[in-house]
C-alpha positions, 0 to 999 in steps of 0.5 A, a space after each residue: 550483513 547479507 541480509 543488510 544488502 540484499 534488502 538495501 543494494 538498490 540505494 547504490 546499485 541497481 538489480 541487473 548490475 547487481 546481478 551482473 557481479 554476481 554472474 561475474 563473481 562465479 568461477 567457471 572453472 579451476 583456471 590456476 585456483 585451486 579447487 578448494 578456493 573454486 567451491 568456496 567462492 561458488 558457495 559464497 555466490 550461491 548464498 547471495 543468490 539463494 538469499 537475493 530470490 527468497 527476499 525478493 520472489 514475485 517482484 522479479 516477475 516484473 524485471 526482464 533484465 533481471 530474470 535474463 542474468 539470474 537465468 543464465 547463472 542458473 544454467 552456469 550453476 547447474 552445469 557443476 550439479 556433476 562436478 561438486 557434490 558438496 554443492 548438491 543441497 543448494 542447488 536443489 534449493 536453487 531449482 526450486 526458488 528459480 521454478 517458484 519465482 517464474 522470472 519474466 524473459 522477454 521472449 517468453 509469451 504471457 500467460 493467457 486470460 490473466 484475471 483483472 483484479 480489483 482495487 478499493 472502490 472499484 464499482 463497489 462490487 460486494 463479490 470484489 470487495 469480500 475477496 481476500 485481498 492478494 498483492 498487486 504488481 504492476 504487470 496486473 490488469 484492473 478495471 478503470 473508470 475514467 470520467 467526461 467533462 459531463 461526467 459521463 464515463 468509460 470502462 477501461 481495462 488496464 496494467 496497474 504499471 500503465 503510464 498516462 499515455 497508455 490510459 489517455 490511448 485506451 480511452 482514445 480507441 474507446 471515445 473513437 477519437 480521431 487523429 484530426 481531432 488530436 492535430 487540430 490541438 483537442 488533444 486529450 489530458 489526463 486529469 486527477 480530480 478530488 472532491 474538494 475541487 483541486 485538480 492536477 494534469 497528470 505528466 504522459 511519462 508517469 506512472 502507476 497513477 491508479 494507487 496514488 489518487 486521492 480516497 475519492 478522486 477521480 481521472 478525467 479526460 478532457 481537452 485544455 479547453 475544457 479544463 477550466 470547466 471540470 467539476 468533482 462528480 455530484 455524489 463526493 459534493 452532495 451528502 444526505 445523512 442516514 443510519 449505516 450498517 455501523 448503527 447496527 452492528 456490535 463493535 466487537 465485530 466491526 472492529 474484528 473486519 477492520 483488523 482482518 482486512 487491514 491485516 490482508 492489506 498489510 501481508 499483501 506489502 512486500 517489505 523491500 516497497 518500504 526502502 522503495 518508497 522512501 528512497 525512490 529505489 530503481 523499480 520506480 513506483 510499481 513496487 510500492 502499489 500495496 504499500 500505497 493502498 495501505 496508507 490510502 486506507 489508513 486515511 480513508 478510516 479517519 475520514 470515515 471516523 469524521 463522517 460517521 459522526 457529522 451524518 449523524 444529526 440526533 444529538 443522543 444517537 451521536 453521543 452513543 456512536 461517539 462511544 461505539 467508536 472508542 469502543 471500536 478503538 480499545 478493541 483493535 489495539 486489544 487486537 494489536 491492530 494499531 494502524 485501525 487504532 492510531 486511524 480512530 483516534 486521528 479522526 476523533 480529534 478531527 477538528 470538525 469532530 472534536 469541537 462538537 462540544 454537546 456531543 463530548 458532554 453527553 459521553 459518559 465519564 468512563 469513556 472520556 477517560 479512556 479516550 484521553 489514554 489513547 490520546 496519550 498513547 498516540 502522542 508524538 511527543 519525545 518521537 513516539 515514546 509512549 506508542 513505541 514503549 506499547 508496541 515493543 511489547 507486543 508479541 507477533 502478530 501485529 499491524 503497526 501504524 505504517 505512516 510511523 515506520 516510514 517516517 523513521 526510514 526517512 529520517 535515516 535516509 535524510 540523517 546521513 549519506 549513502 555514500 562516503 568518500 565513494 564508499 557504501 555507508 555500511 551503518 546507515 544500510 543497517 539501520 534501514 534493514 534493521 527497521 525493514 526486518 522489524 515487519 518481517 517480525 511483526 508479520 511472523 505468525 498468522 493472524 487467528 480471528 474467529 469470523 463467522 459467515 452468517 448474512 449479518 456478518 457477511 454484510 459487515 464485512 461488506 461495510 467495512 471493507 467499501 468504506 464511504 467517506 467524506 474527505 473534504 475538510 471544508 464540507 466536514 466543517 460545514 456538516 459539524 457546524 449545522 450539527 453544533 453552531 455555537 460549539 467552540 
C-alpha cells in the first residue's frame, strides 16, 4: 500500500502538499502523547519519507517546492538523533538518501559549467552518439538548431524544460533581432516542421518541445508572413538510394547494438514518467523526456525498417536483406528485447514494404514462415494474448514493447475514477502501481552482452545508433512503387 502511494500521490495530490502532511504529520514532541505513541507515529512518517526519496531520488532535483519542505523535516528529523535511539538506523538511512538526491533550494546557486547533453540526431556526431546514454532532466542543457525560412540555421544552447519563448529569446539575441522589428508586428513564431510538409505553431507557454518532435522534423523561426512559405529542409524530401552499413554487417551484431542502446534508453525512464505520461501528473511534460525518446525511437526503427527496404533497388539484394531482417528480429526477441522486435515486425508489414510482391517471393520458404509466427506474436488480437503469454515467461532482463505498457495505464485510468464520493479510489491506484512495478521487474538484473570494440563494430555501433529514416508515408510508397509497379 505504501508503494501504491508513493507511485500514484500525484493523481490526487500534488508533491509539495503531499509533503506538507507529511511535515505536518510529525510529532514535535510529547505534548499529552505518550512516548510510545510519539516514536510510532514518527517511525511510520520516517518510512513514508525514506520510501518517497528512494522512488523517487533525481526527479527532485527539479522541485525547489519540494526540496525546501523535505529539507526542513530533515533537520526536525535530526534533532530527535539524541532523544530516540531506536530511530538511529533510519536516520542514518535518511542522511544518506537526502546527501544522494541533492535537492534543489532556491537560494542554492547551480553547479558551474554543467555539461550539455546530447539528444538523438544532434548533429550526428559519432563521439555523441557512441556514449552511453544517461537520463535527462529538464534543468539539463542541450545544443539546438533552429532553422530560417531560407534554411539557414542557428545554434542555440538550451534547458531540456525551456518553454517556447525562452527558445524564440535565444534566437532573438543570436539573429540580433531588434525590438523595432518585434513592434512593428515581425515578431518571431516558433514552428515544428516534418518532412512530410505539415507544420504547426508552437504556443509561448509550452514546454520541453524538444522531445516531442517528429523523427525528422525540425524548429523554425520565422515570422507570420512568412509562415506560408516554409518548406521541409532539402535532405528529409530529396533520397538517393545506396548500400548502408546494414549490407555489411552480421545480423547477430546489428541486432546485439540495437538491444543494447535500447536497453540504455529504457534504464535511462524513470518508472513514475509512465503515471506522468498518462495521466499528465503535476510535474508536467519534463518528467517524462526519457519515456518520450524511447517511444520516438521506437518509431523511427520502423521507418528504418521501410527505408532500408525501398533504398534497395536490386530485386535479389532486397530479397536477401528482407531475410537479413527477420533474422535481425528472432535475434532481438532471442535477446528479450521486444520493443526491437515488435518495431521490426511493424515495419515489415508497412504498407509500402509488404505489397512489394516480387520481393516476399523470392524470400525462402523457411523464413516466410517464421515471419508469419512473429506476425502471430504481435497480434493484437484478444488484447494481446499471445505476446503477453511470451513475455510472462521471460525471466529478467528484459525490454518490452513500451507503447503496450502505456495503453494498459490508459485504459486504467479511462476504465474507472480517481476519486469516489470524494475518496481516493484505493483499487484503481493499485492496478496502475501494480503495471509500474512490473518495469521495476523487468529492469531488476543487468543486462550482460558481450560487445567487442573493434573498428568494424565500433562503426556498427555507430550505425545503429543515428538511424537515417524516412518517415513520410506518402515518398515511402512512391519509392516501394518505382521498385514493383504492378505489385498489389
Amino acid at each position: 500500500l505504501l508503494d501504491d502511494i508513493v507511485l500514484t500521490h500525484s493523481l490526487f495530490l500534488p508533491t509539495e502538499r503531499f509533503l506538507q502532511q507529511l511535515h505536518q504529520q510529525y510529532p514535535g514532541g510529547p505534548r499529552g502523547a505518550t512516548r510510545g505513541s510519539g516514536l510510532r507515529r514518527k517511525r511510520a512518517v520516517l518510512a513514508v519519507l525514506l520510501h518517497f526519496l528512494e522512488t523517487y531520488k533525481g526527479l527532485l532535483q527539479e522541485e525547489e517546492s519540494a526540496g525546501k519542505v523535505i529539507k526542513e523535516l530533515y533537520l526536525l528529523i535530526m534533532k530527535d538523533t539524541s532523544l530516540y535511539h531506536e530511530l538511529e538506523d533510519e536516520i542514518i538511512k535518511l542522511h544518506q538518501l537526502v546527501e544522494t538526491v541533492e535537492l534543489k533550494v532556491a537560494d542554492e546557486t547551480p553547479p558551474p559549467n554543467k555539461q550539455v547533453k546530447p539528444l538523438f540526431r544532434h548533429f550526428r556526431r559519432i563521439d555523441s552518439c557512441l556514449q552511453t546514454r544517461v537520463a535527462f532532466r529538464g534543468s539539463d542543457e542541450i545544443f539546438c538548431r533552429v532553422y530560417m525560412p531560407d534554411h539557414s540555421y542557428v545554434t542555440i544552447r538550451s534547458r531540456l524544460s525551456a518553454s517556447v519563448q525562452d527558445i524564440l529569446a535565444s534566437v532573438t539575441e543570436k539573429l540580433q533581432y531588434s525590438e523595432e522589428q518585434s513592434a512593428r508586428g515581425d515578431a518571431l513564431i516558433l514552428v515544428t516542421m516534418a518532412s512530410s510538409g505539415e507544420k504547426a505553431v508552437l504556443q509561448p507557454s509550452e514546454e520541453c518541445v524538444f522531445t516531442t518532435l517528429g523523427i525528422n522534423s525540425h524548429l523554425f523561426a520565422c515570422t507570420r508572413d512568412t509562415f506560408d512559405s516554409l518548406v521541409p529542409l532539402p535532405e528529409e524530401i530529396q533520397v538517393v538510394p545506396g548500400d548502408t552499413e546494414i549490407h555489411r554487417a552480421e545480423p547477430e551484431d546489428v541486432a546485439n547494438h540495437l538491444t543494447a542502446f535500447h536497453w540504455e534508453l529504457f534504464r535511462c525512464i524513470h518508472e513514475l514518467e509512465f503515471v506522468d505520461y498518462v495521466f499528465h501528473g503535476e510535474r508536467g511534460r519534463r518528467e517524462t523526456a526519457n519515456l518520450e525518446l524511447l517511444l520516438q525511437r521506437c518509431s523511427e526503427v520502423q521507418h528504418w525498417v521501410g527505408t532500408e527496404l525501398l533504398l534497395c533497388e536490386g530485386l535479389g539484394k532486397r530479397a536477401h536483406l528482407l531475410k537479413k531482417l527477420i533474422k535481425i528480429a528472432a535475434i532481438c526477441k532471442q535477446n528479450q528485447d521486444m520493443l526491437s522486435f515488435y518495431a521490426i515486425v511493424i515495419g515489415l508489414n508497412n504498407a509500402a514494404v509488404s505489397r512489394l510482391r516480387l520481393t516476399w517471393e523470392k524470400l525462402p520458404g523457411k523464413f516466410k514462415n517464421l515471419f508469419r509466427k512473429f506476425e502471430n506474436l504481435t497480434d493484437p488480437c484478444r488484447n494481446h494474448k499471445t505476446y503477453r503469454e511470451v513475455l510472462a515467461k521471460m525471466k529478467p532482463p528484459l525490454i518490452p514493447f513500451v507503447p503496450l505498457i502505456l495503453k494498459d495505464l490508459t485504459f486504467l485510468h479511462e476504465g474507472s475514477k480517481t476519486l469516489l464520493d470524494g475518496l481516493v479510489n484505493v483499487e484503481k491506484l493499485h492496478c496502475i502501481a501494480e503495471k509500474v512495478r512490473t518495469v521495476r521487474k523487468y529492469r531488476s538484473r543487468p543486462l550482460c552482452l558481450e560487445l567487442e570494440a573493434s573498428p568494424a563494430q565500433l562503426q556498427t555501433k555507430a550505425y545503429v545508433r543515428q538511424l537515417r529514416v524516412i518517415d513520410n508515408q506518402n515518398l515511402l510508397f512512391e519509392l516501394s512503387y518505382k521498385l514493383e509497379p504492378g505489385s498489389q
